[in-house]
N, C-alpha and C positions, 0 to 999 in steps of 0.2 A: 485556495479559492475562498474568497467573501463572499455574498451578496453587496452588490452597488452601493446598496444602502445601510447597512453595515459599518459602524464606524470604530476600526479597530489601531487601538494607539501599538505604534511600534516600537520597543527599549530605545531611547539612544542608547549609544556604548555598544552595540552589536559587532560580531566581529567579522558577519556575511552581510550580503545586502537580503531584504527581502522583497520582493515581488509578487505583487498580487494577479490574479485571473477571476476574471468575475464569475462567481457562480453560478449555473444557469438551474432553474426548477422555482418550482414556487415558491418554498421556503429552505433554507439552509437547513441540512439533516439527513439524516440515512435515509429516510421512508424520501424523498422530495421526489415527488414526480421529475423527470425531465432530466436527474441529475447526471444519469449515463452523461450527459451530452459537455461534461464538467471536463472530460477529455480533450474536444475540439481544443476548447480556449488553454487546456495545458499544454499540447502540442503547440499552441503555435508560441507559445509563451519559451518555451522549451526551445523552440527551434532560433528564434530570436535572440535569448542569451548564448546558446551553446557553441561551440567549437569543435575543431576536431580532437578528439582525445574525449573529450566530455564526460563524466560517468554520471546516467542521469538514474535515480533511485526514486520509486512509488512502493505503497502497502495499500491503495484501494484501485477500484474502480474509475478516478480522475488520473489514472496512469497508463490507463487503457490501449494510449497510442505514442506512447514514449518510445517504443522499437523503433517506431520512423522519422526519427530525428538520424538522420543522415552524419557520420563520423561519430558519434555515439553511442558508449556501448547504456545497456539500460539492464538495472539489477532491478527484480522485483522482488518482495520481502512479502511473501502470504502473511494477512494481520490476522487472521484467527488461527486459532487451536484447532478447531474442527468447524467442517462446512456441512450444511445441511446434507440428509439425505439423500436426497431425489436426484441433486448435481451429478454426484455419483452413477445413476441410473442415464442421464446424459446421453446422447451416441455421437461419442465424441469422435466415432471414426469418420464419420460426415457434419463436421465443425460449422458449415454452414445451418444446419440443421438445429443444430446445440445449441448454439449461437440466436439463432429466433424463439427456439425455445425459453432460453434464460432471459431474453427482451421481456416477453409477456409474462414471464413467471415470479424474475424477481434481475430487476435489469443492471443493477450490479454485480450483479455475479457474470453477467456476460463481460464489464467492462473487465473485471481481475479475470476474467477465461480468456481471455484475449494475451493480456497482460500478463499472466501465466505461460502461456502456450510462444509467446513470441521475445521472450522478454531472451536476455544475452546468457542470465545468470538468475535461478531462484532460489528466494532463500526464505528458513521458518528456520523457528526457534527450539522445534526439539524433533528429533526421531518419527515420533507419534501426529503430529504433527507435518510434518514433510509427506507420511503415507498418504496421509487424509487428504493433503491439498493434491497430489499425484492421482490420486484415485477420483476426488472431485472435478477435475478439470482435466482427464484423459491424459494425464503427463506420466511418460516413460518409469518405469520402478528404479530408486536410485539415481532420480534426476535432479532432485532437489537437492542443495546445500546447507548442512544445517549449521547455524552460528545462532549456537546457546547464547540468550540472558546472561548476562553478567557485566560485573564493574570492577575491574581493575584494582588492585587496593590501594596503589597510589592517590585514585580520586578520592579516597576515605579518611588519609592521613589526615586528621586534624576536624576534622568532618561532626566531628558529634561535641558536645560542650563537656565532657567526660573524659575526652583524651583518648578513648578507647578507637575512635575510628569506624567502628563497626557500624552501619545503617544502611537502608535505602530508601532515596527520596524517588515517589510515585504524581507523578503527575497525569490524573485522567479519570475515567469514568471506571469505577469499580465493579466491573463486569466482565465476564467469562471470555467478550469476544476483544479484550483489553492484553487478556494474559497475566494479568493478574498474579492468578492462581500459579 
């Protein structure tokens, strides 16, 4: 998702297509008001390219409603390590409930509680991890799939100017709900 106004250069030489959906909230960001609503426009964005077989993949909140692209299966990847507190505290055995709760509280978290709870296949990145998001968003113990970090060492052969191969290149915000760590 962009904002309209937004003017973002795309590589040539790409080897997908990419496809934009307009942001909706005030301004482009986590905190943006309004940005639950970043779902709408990925659904239909989603249902427009997809086909049957399709496997459609989200890690936030604008994946919200990726379950109902019809022939589609949708893998959701939880993007943090651990989720606040409170989610936990949830009652998630009346979802509609939960669900209004996280709207006013913190309305992302309703968009990945959705996206969590509906999704084909979830996945996080370690053990510790998969509990927290199971436990944050009222998901079955054991439901999550976990698929560790990691890089292949093929993708490394040649990789450092040393010959050794050994590295890894991070691209993002170097913070805790990044994974960083």
């Amino acid at each position: 998702t962009k904002a309209p106004w937004e003017k973002v250069r795309v590589p040539e030489g790409l080897p997908y297509q990419v496809a934009w959906t307009p942001f909706i909230g005030l301004r482009p960001g986590i905190s943006s008001p309004l940005r639950f609503l970043n779902a709408l426009t990925v659904l239909r964005k989603a249902r427009s390219l997809s086909k049957p077989g399709t496997i459609l993949h989200g890690n936030g909140d604008e994946a919200a409603l990726l379950w109902k692209v019809e022939g589609a299966k949708f893998v959701f990847t939880s993007r943090y390590p651990s989720y606040d507190e409170y989610l936990s505290r949830m009652p998630w055995l009346h979802p509609a409930l939960a669900y209004l709760r996280c709207l006013f509280r913190e309305p992302r978290f309703l968009g990945m509680g959705l996206a969590a709870r509906f999704a084909a296949v979830v996945t996080t990145t370690s053990g510790y991890a998969a509990r927290d998001a199971e436990k944050a968003f009222g998901l079955p113990s054991g439901s999550i799939e976990v698929v560790p970090n990691g890089i292949d060492d093929a993708f490394l052969e040649g990789a450092l100017p040393d010959g050794t191969g050994k590295g890894v290149l991070f691209f993002g915000r170097l913070t805790r709900a990044k994974g960083c760590d």
